[in-house]
RODO-2510 file (C-alpha; in nm, 4 decimals, decimal comma):
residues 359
     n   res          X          Y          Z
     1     x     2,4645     1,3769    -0,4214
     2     x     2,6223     1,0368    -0,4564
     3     x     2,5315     0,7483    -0,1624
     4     x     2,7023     0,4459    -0,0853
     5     x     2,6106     0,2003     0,1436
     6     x     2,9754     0,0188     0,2160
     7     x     3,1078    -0,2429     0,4674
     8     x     3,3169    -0,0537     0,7372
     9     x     3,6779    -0,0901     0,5741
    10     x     3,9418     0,2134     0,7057
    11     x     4,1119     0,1837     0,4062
    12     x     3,8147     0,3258     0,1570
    13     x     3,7532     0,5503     0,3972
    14     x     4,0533     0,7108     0,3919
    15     x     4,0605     0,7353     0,0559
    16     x     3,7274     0,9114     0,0810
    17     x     3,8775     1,1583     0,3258
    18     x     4,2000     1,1877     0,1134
    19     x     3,9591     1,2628    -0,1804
    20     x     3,7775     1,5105    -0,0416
    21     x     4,0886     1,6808     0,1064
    22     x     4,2742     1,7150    -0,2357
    23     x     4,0470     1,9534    -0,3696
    24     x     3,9798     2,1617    -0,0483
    25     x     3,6507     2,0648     0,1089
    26     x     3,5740     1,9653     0,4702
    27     x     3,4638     1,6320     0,6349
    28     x     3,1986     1,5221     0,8379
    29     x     3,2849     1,1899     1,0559
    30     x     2,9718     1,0744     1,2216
    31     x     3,0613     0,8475     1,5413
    32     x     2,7358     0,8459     1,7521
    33     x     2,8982     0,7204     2,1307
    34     x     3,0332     0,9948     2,2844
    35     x     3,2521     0,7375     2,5421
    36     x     3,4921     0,5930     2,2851
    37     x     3,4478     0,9574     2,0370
    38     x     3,7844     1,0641     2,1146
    39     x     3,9643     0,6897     2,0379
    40     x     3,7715     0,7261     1,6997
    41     x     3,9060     1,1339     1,6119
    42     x     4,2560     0,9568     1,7180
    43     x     4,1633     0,6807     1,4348
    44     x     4,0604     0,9179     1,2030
    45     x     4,3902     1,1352     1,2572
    46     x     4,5984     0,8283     1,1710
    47     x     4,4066     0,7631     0,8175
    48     x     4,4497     1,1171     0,7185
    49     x     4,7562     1,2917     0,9273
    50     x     4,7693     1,5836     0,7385
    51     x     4,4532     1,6753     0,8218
    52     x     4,3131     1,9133     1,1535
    53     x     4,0491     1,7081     1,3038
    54     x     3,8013     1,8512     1,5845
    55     x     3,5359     1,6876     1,7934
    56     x     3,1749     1,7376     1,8318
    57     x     2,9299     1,6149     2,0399
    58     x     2,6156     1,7454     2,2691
    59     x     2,8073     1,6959     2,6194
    60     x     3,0332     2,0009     2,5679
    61     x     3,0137     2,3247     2,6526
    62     x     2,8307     2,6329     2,4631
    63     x     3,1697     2,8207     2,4568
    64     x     3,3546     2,4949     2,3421
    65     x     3,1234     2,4300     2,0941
    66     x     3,1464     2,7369     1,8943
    67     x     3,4675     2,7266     1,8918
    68     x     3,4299     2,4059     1,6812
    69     x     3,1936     2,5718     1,4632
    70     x     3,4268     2,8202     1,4102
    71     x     3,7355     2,6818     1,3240
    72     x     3,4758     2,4617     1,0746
    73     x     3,3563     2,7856     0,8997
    74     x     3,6844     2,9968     0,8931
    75     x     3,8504     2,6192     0,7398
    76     x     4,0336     2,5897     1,0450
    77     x     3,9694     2,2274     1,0809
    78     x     3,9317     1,9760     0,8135
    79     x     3,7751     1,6603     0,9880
    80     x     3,4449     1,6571     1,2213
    81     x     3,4624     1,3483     1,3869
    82     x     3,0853     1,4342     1,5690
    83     x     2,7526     1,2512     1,7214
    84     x     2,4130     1,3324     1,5836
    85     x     2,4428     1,7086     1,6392
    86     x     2,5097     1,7711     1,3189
    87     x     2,1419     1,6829     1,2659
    88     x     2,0037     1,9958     1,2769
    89     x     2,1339     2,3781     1,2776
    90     x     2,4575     2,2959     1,0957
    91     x     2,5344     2,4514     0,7803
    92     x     2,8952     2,4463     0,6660
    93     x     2,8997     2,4336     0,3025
    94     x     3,2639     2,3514     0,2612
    95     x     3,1412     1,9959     0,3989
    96     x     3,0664     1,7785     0,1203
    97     x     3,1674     1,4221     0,2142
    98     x     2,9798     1,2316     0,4878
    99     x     3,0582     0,9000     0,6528
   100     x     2,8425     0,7605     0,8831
   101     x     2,9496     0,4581     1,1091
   102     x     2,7045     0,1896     1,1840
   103     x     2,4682     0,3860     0,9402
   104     x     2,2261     0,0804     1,0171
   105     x     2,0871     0,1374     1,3578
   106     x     1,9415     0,4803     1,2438
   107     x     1,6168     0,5380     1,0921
   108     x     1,5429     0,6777     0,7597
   109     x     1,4198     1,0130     0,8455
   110     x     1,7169     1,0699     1,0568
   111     x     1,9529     0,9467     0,7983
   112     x     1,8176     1,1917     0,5161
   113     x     1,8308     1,4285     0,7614
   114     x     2,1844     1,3660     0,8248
   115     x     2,2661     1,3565     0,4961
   116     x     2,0988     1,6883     0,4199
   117     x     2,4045     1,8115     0,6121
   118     x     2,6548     1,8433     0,2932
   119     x     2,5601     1,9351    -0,0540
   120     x     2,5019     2,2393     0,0323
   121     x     2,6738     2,4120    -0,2431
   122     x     2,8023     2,3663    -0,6211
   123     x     3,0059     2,1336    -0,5216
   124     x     2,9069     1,7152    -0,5537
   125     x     2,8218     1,5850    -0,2612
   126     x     2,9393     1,2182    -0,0762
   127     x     2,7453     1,0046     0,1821
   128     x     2,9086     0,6958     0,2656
   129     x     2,6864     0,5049     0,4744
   130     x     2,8859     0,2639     0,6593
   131     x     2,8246    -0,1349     0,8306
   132     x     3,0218    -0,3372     1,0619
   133     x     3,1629    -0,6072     0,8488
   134     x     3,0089    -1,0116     0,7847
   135     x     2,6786    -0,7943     1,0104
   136     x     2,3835    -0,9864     0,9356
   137     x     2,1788    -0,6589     0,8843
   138     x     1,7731    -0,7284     0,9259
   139     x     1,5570    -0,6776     0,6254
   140     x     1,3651    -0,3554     0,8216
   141     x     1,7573    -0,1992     0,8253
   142     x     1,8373    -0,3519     0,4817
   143     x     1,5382    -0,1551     0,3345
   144     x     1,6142     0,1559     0,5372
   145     x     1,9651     0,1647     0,3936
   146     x     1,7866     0,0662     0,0580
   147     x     1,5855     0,3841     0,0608
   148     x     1,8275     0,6212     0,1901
   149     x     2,0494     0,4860    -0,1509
   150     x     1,7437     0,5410    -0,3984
   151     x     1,6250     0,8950    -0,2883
   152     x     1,8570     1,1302    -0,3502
   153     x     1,7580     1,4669    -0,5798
   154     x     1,6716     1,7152    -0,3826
   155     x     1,2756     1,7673    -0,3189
   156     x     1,2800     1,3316    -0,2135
   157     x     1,2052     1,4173     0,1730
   158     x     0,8251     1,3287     0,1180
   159     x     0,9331     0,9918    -0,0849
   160     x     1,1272     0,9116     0,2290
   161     x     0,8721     1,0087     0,4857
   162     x     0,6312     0,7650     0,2714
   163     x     0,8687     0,4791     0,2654
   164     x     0,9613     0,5298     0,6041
   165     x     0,6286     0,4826     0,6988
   166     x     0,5949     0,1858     0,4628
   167     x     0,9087     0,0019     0,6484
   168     x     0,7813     0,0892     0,9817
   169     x     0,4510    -0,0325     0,9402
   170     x     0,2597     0,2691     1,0746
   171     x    -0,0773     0,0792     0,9948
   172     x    -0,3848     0,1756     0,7826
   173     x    -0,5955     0,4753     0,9843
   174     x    -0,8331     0,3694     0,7043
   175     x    -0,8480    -0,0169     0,7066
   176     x    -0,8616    -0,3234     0,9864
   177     x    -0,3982    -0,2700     1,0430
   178     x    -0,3855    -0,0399     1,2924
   179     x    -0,1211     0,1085     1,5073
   180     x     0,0901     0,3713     1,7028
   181     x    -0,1842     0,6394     1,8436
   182     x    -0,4785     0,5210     1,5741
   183     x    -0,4258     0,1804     1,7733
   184     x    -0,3845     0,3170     2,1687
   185     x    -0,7353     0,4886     2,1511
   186     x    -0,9123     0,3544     1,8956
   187     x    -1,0403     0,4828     1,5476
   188     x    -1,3252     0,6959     1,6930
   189     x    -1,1455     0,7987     1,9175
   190     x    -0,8904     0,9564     1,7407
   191     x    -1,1637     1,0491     1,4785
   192     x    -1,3078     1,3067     1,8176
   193     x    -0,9610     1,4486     1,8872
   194     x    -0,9132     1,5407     1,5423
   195     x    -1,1718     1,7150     1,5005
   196     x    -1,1667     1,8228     1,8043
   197     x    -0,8000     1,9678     1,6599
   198     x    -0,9582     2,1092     1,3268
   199     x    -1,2099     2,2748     1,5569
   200     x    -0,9676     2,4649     1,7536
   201     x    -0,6994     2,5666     1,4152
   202     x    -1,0415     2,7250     1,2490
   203     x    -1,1396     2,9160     1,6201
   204     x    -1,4781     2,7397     1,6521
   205     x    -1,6276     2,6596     1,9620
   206     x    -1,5829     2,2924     2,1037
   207     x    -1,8459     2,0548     2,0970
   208     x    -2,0249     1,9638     2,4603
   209     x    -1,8767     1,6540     2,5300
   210     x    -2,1332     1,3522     2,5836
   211     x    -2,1087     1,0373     2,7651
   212     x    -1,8427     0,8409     2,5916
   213     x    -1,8211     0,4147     2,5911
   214     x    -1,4425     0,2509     2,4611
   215     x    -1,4569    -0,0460     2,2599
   216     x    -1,2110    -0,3010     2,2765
   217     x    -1,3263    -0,6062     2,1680
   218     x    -1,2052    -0,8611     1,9036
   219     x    -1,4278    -0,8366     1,5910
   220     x    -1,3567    -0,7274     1,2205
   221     x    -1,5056    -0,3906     1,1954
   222     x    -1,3775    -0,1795     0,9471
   223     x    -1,4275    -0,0681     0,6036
   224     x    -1,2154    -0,2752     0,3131
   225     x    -1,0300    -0,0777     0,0104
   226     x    -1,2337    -0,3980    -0,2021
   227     x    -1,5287    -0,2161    -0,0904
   228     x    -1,4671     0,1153    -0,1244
   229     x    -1,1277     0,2123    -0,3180
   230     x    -1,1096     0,6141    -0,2332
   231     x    -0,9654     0,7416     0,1034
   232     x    -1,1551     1,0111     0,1218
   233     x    -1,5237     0,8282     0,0408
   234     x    -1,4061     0,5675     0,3575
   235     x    -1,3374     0,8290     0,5598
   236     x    -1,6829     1,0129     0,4969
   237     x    -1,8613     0,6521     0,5314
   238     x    -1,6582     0,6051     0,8861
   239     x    -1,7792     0,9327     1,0038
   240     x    -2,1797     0,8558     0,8977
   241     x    -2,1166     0,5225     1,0704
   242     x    -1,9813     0,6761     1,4077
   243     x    -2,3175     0,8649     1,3687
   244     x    -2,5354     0,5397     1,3928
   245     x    -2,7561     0,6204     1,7671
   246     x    -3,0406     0,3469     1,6513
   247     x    -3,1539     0,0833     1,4701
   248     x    -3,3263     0,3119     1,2411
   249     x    -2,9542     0,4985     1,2391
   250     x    -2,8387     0,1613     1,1215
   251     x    -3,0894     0,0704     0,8632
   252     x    -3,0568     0,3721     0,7177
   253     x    -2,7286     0,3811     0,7001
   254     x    -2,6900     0,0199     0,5259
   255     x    -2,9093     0,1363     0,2734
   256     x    -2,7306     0,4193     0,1553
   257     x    -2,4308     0,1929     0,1394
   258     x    -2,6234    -0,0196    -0,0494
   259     x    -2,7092     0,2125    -0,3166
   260     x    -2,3741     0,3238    -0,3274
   261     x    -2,1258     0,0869    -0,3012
   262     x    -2,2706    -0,2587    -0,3200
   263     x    -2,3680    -0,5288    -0,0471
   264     x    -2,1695    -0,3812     0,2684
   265     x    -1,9070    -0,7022     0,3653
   266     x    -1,8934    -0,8304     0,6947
   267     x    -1,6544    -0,5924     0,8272
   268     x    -1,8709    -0,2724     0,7496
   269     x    -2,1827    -0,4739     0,9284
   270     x    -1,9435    -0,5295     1,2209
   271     x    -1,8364    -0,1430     1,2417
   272     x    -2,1907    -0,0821     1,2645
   273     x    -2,2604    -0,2867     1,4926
   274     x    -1,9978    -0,1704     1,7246
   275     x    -2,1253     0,1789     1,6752
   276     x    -2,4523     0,1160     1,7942
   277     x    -2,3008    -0,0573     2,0870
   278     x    -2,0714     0,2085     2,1900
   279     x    -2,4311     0,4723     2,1522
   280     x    -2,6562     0,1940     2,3754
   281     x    -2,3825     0,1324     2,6179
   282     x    -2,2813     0,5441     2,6739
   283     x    -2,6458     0,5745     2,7286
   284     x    -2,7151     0,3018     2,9773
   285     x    -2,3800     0,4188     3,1751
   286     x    -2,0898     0,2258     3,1045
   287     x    -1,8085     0,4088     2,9854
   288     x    -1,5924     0,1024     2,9040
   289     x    -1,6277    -0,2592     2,7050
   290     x    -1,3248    -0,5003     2,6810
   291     x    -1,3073    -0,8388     2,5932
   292     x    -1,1368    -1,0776     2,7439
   293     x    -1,1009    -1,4266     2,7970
   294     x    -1,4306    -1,6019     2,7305
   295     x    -1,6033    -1,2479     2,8417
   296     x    -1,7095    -0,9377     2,7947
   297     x    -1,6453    -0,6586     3,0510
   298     x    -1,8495    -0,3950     3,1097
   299     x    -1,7446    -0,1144     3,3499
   300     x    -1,8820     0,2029     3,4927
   301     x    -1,8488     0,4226     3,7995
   302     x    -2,1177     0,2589     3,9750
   303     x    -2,3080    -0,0753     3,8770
   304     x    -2,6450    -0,0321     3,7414
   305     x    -2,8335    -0,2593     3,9083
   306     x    -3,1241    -0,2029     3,7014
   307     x    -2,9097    -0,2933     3,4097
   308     x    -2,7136    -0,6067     3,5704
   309     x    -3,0333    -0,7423     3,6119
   310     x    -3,1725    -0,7071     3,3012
   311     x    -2,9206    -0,8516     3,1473
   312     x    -2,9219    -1,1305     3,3691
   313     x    -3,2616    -1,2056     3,2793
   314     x    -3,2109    -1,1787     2,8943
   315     x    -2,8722    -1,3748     2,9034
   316     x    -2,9346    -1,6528     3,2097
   317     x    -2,6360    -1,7893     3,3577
   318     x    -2,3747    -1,5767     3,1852
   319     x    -2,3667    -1,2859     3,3750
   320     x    -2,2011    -1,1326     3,6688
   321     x    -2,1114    -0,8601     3,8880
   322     x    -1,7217    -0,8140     3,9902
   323     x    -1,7205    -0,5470     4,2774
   324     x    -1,3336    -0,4158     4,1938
   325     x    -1,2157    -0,0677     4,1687
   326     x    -1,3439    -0,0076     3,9067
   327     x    -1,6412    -0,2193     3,9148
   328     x    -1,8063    -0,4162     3,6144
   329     x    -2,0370    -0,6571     3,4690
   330     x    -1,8957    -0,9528     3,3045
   331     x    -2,0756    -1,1257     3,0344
   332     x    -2,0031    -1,4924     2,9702
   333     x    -1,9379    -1,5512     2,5987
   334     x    -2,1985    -1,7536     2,3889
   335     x    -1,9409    -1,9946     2,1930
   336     x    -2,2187    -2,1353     1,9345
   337     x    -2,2406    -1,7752     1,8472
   338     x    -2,0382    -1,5362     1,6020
   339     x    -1,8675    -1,2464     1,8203
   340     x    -2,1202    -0,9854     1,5981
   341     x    -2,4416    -1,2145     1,7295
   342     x    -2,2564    -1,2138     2,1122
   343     x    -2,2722    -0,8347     2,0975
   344     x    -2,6315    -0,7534     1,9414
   345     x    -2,7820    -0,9895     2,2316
   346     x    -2,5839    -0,6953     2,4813
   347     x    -2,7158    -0,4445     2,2915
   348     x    -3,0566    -0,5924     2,2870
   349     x    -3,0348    -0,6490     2,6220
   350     x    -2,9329    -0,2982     2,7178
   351     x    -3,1852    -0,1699     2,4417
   352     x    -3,4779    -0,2838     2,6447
   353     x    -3,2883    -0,1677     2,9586
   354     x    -3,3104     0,2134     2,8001
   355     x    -3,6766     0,1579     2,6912
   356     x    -3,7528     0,0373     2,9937
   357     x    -3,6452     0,3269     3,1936
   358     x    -3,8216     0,5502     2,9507
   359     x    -4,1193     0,3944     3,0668
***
């Protein structure tokens, strides 16, 4: 399979065309608008007017369709001038040039899938993945294009999957860069549908579901690859922290670390620390924390008024009840304190609050 990432120019397409022509294969002309598809099969007809050229696209008919697919297969037609439906289910493998117009404004996955479309025989294969001319491309299409040109042997689909996700940023489920679903619910969040997942794939019964309490807060709280270099070792450490119900949980588990890996930094302290929080909280009723401006917001069904006033007397003058829908507590921020020391006086607070009821 030979690649080439070209500025649009009709004239080396044709010659592409022509090229492939001459020795008896088929073409594949991808033009992804279907409202100016027909203007471009015209264009296509004038660089190569010997050839039978046929149009493809996902607003026509089943009946009309097939007949496209088979004039393709029986070598009726010579030129494809098509949308994106070539992407999957296609297999003609007298097709062995591909030109792609404004290959830049797909991704990479799609693009290697696209391309997977010819070379499907003996025969050497063409991709010429094309640009609008003096285009100032961005450097997230520039390296898209860049990969699409380096991976070629067959077997390179996981190579692209891995730069793909590279370019795209898809974050760090492992480290403090988070995003797409890891970000939406949170890491232990997405720790309990997973295994939640596994549970069902291996046909064991769910886990009883307890009270749960979501974290959103601003604090560094997760576990660095300076600290611990294996995937696999952070992920078993994330799980024993998630585990943390007490301070004993947490002492414990610090110790361990300890012995194992070193001082914990401040990020692993801060992980901890929000795990305890999320335990206290889930036990005292609240079922949400967020931070926002100068405050932390605690929220539950109902406001515990047992709890709103503990707090109040622990923390004078910086809390508050808001009676919205839903209703919550709002803790003034201590700004001569570190956001870790803001959030063990909470869970303090609501610490004494649970011991308190036990009484």
């Amino acid at each position: 399979m030979q690649t080439y990432i070209i500025d649009h120019d009709d004239g080396m397409i044709a010659e592409a065309i022509h090229r492939e022509l001459r020795r008896g294969g088929q073409v594949f002309y991808l033009h992804n608008k279907i409202e100016d598809i027909q203007n471009t099969a015209a264009r296509v007809a004038e660089m190569a007017p010997e050839a039978r050229v046929v149009v493809g696209h996902g607003q026509m008919g089943e009946e009309e369709l097939s007949e496209v697919w088979r004039k393709l297969l029986d070598h009726d037609a010579d030129i494809l001038v098509c949308t994106t439906i070539i992407e999957t289910g296609v297999d003609i493998p007298n097709c062995n040039t591909l030109i792609i117009e404004n290959a830049c404004n797909f991704g990479l996955a799609q693009l290697h899938q696209i391309r997977g479309r010819v070379g499907r025989s003996s025969r050497r294969a063409y991709a010429y993945l094309t640009v609008p001319p003096f285009k100032s491309l961005t450097e997230t299409a520039s390296k898209r294009l860049q990969a699409i040109r380096e991976f070629t042997e067959f077997g390179s689909g996981i190579k692209i999957a891995m730069r793909d996700l590279q370019i795209r940023g898809a974050g760090n489920l492992l480290g403090s860069d988070q995003s797409g679903q890891v970000e939406s619910v949170g890491y232990d969040m997405y720790m309990k549908m997973l295994s939640a997942a596994v549970r069902k794939v291996k046909g064991e019964a769910p886990i009883a579901q307890d009270i749960e309490c979501l974290v959103d807060i601003r604090i560094e709280a997760h576990i660095p690859e300076t600290y611990i270099e294996s995937s696999q070792l952070r992920l078993e450490v994330y799980r024993m922290i998630a585990s943390v119900r007490s301070e004993a949980d947490a002492t414990d588990v610090i110790d361990e670390l300890i012995d194992r890996f070193g001082e914990p930094p401040k990020a692993v302290l801060g992980l901890i620390t929000v795990s305890r929080l999320r335990s206290r909280a889930a036990e005292a009723g609240i079922k949400e924390i967020r931070q926002a401006e100068g405050r932390y917001l605690l929220y539950s069904d109902t406001i515990n008024l047992e709890i709103f006033a503990r707090l109040a007397e622990k923390l004078p003058r910086r809390v508050t009840i808001v009676d919205k829908n839903p209703p919550y507590i709002a803790v003034k921020v201590n700004t001569e304190k570190s956001a870790a020391d803001n959030l063990k006086e909470i869970l303090d607070a609501l610490g004494e609050t649970e011991e308190n009821a036990a009484q």
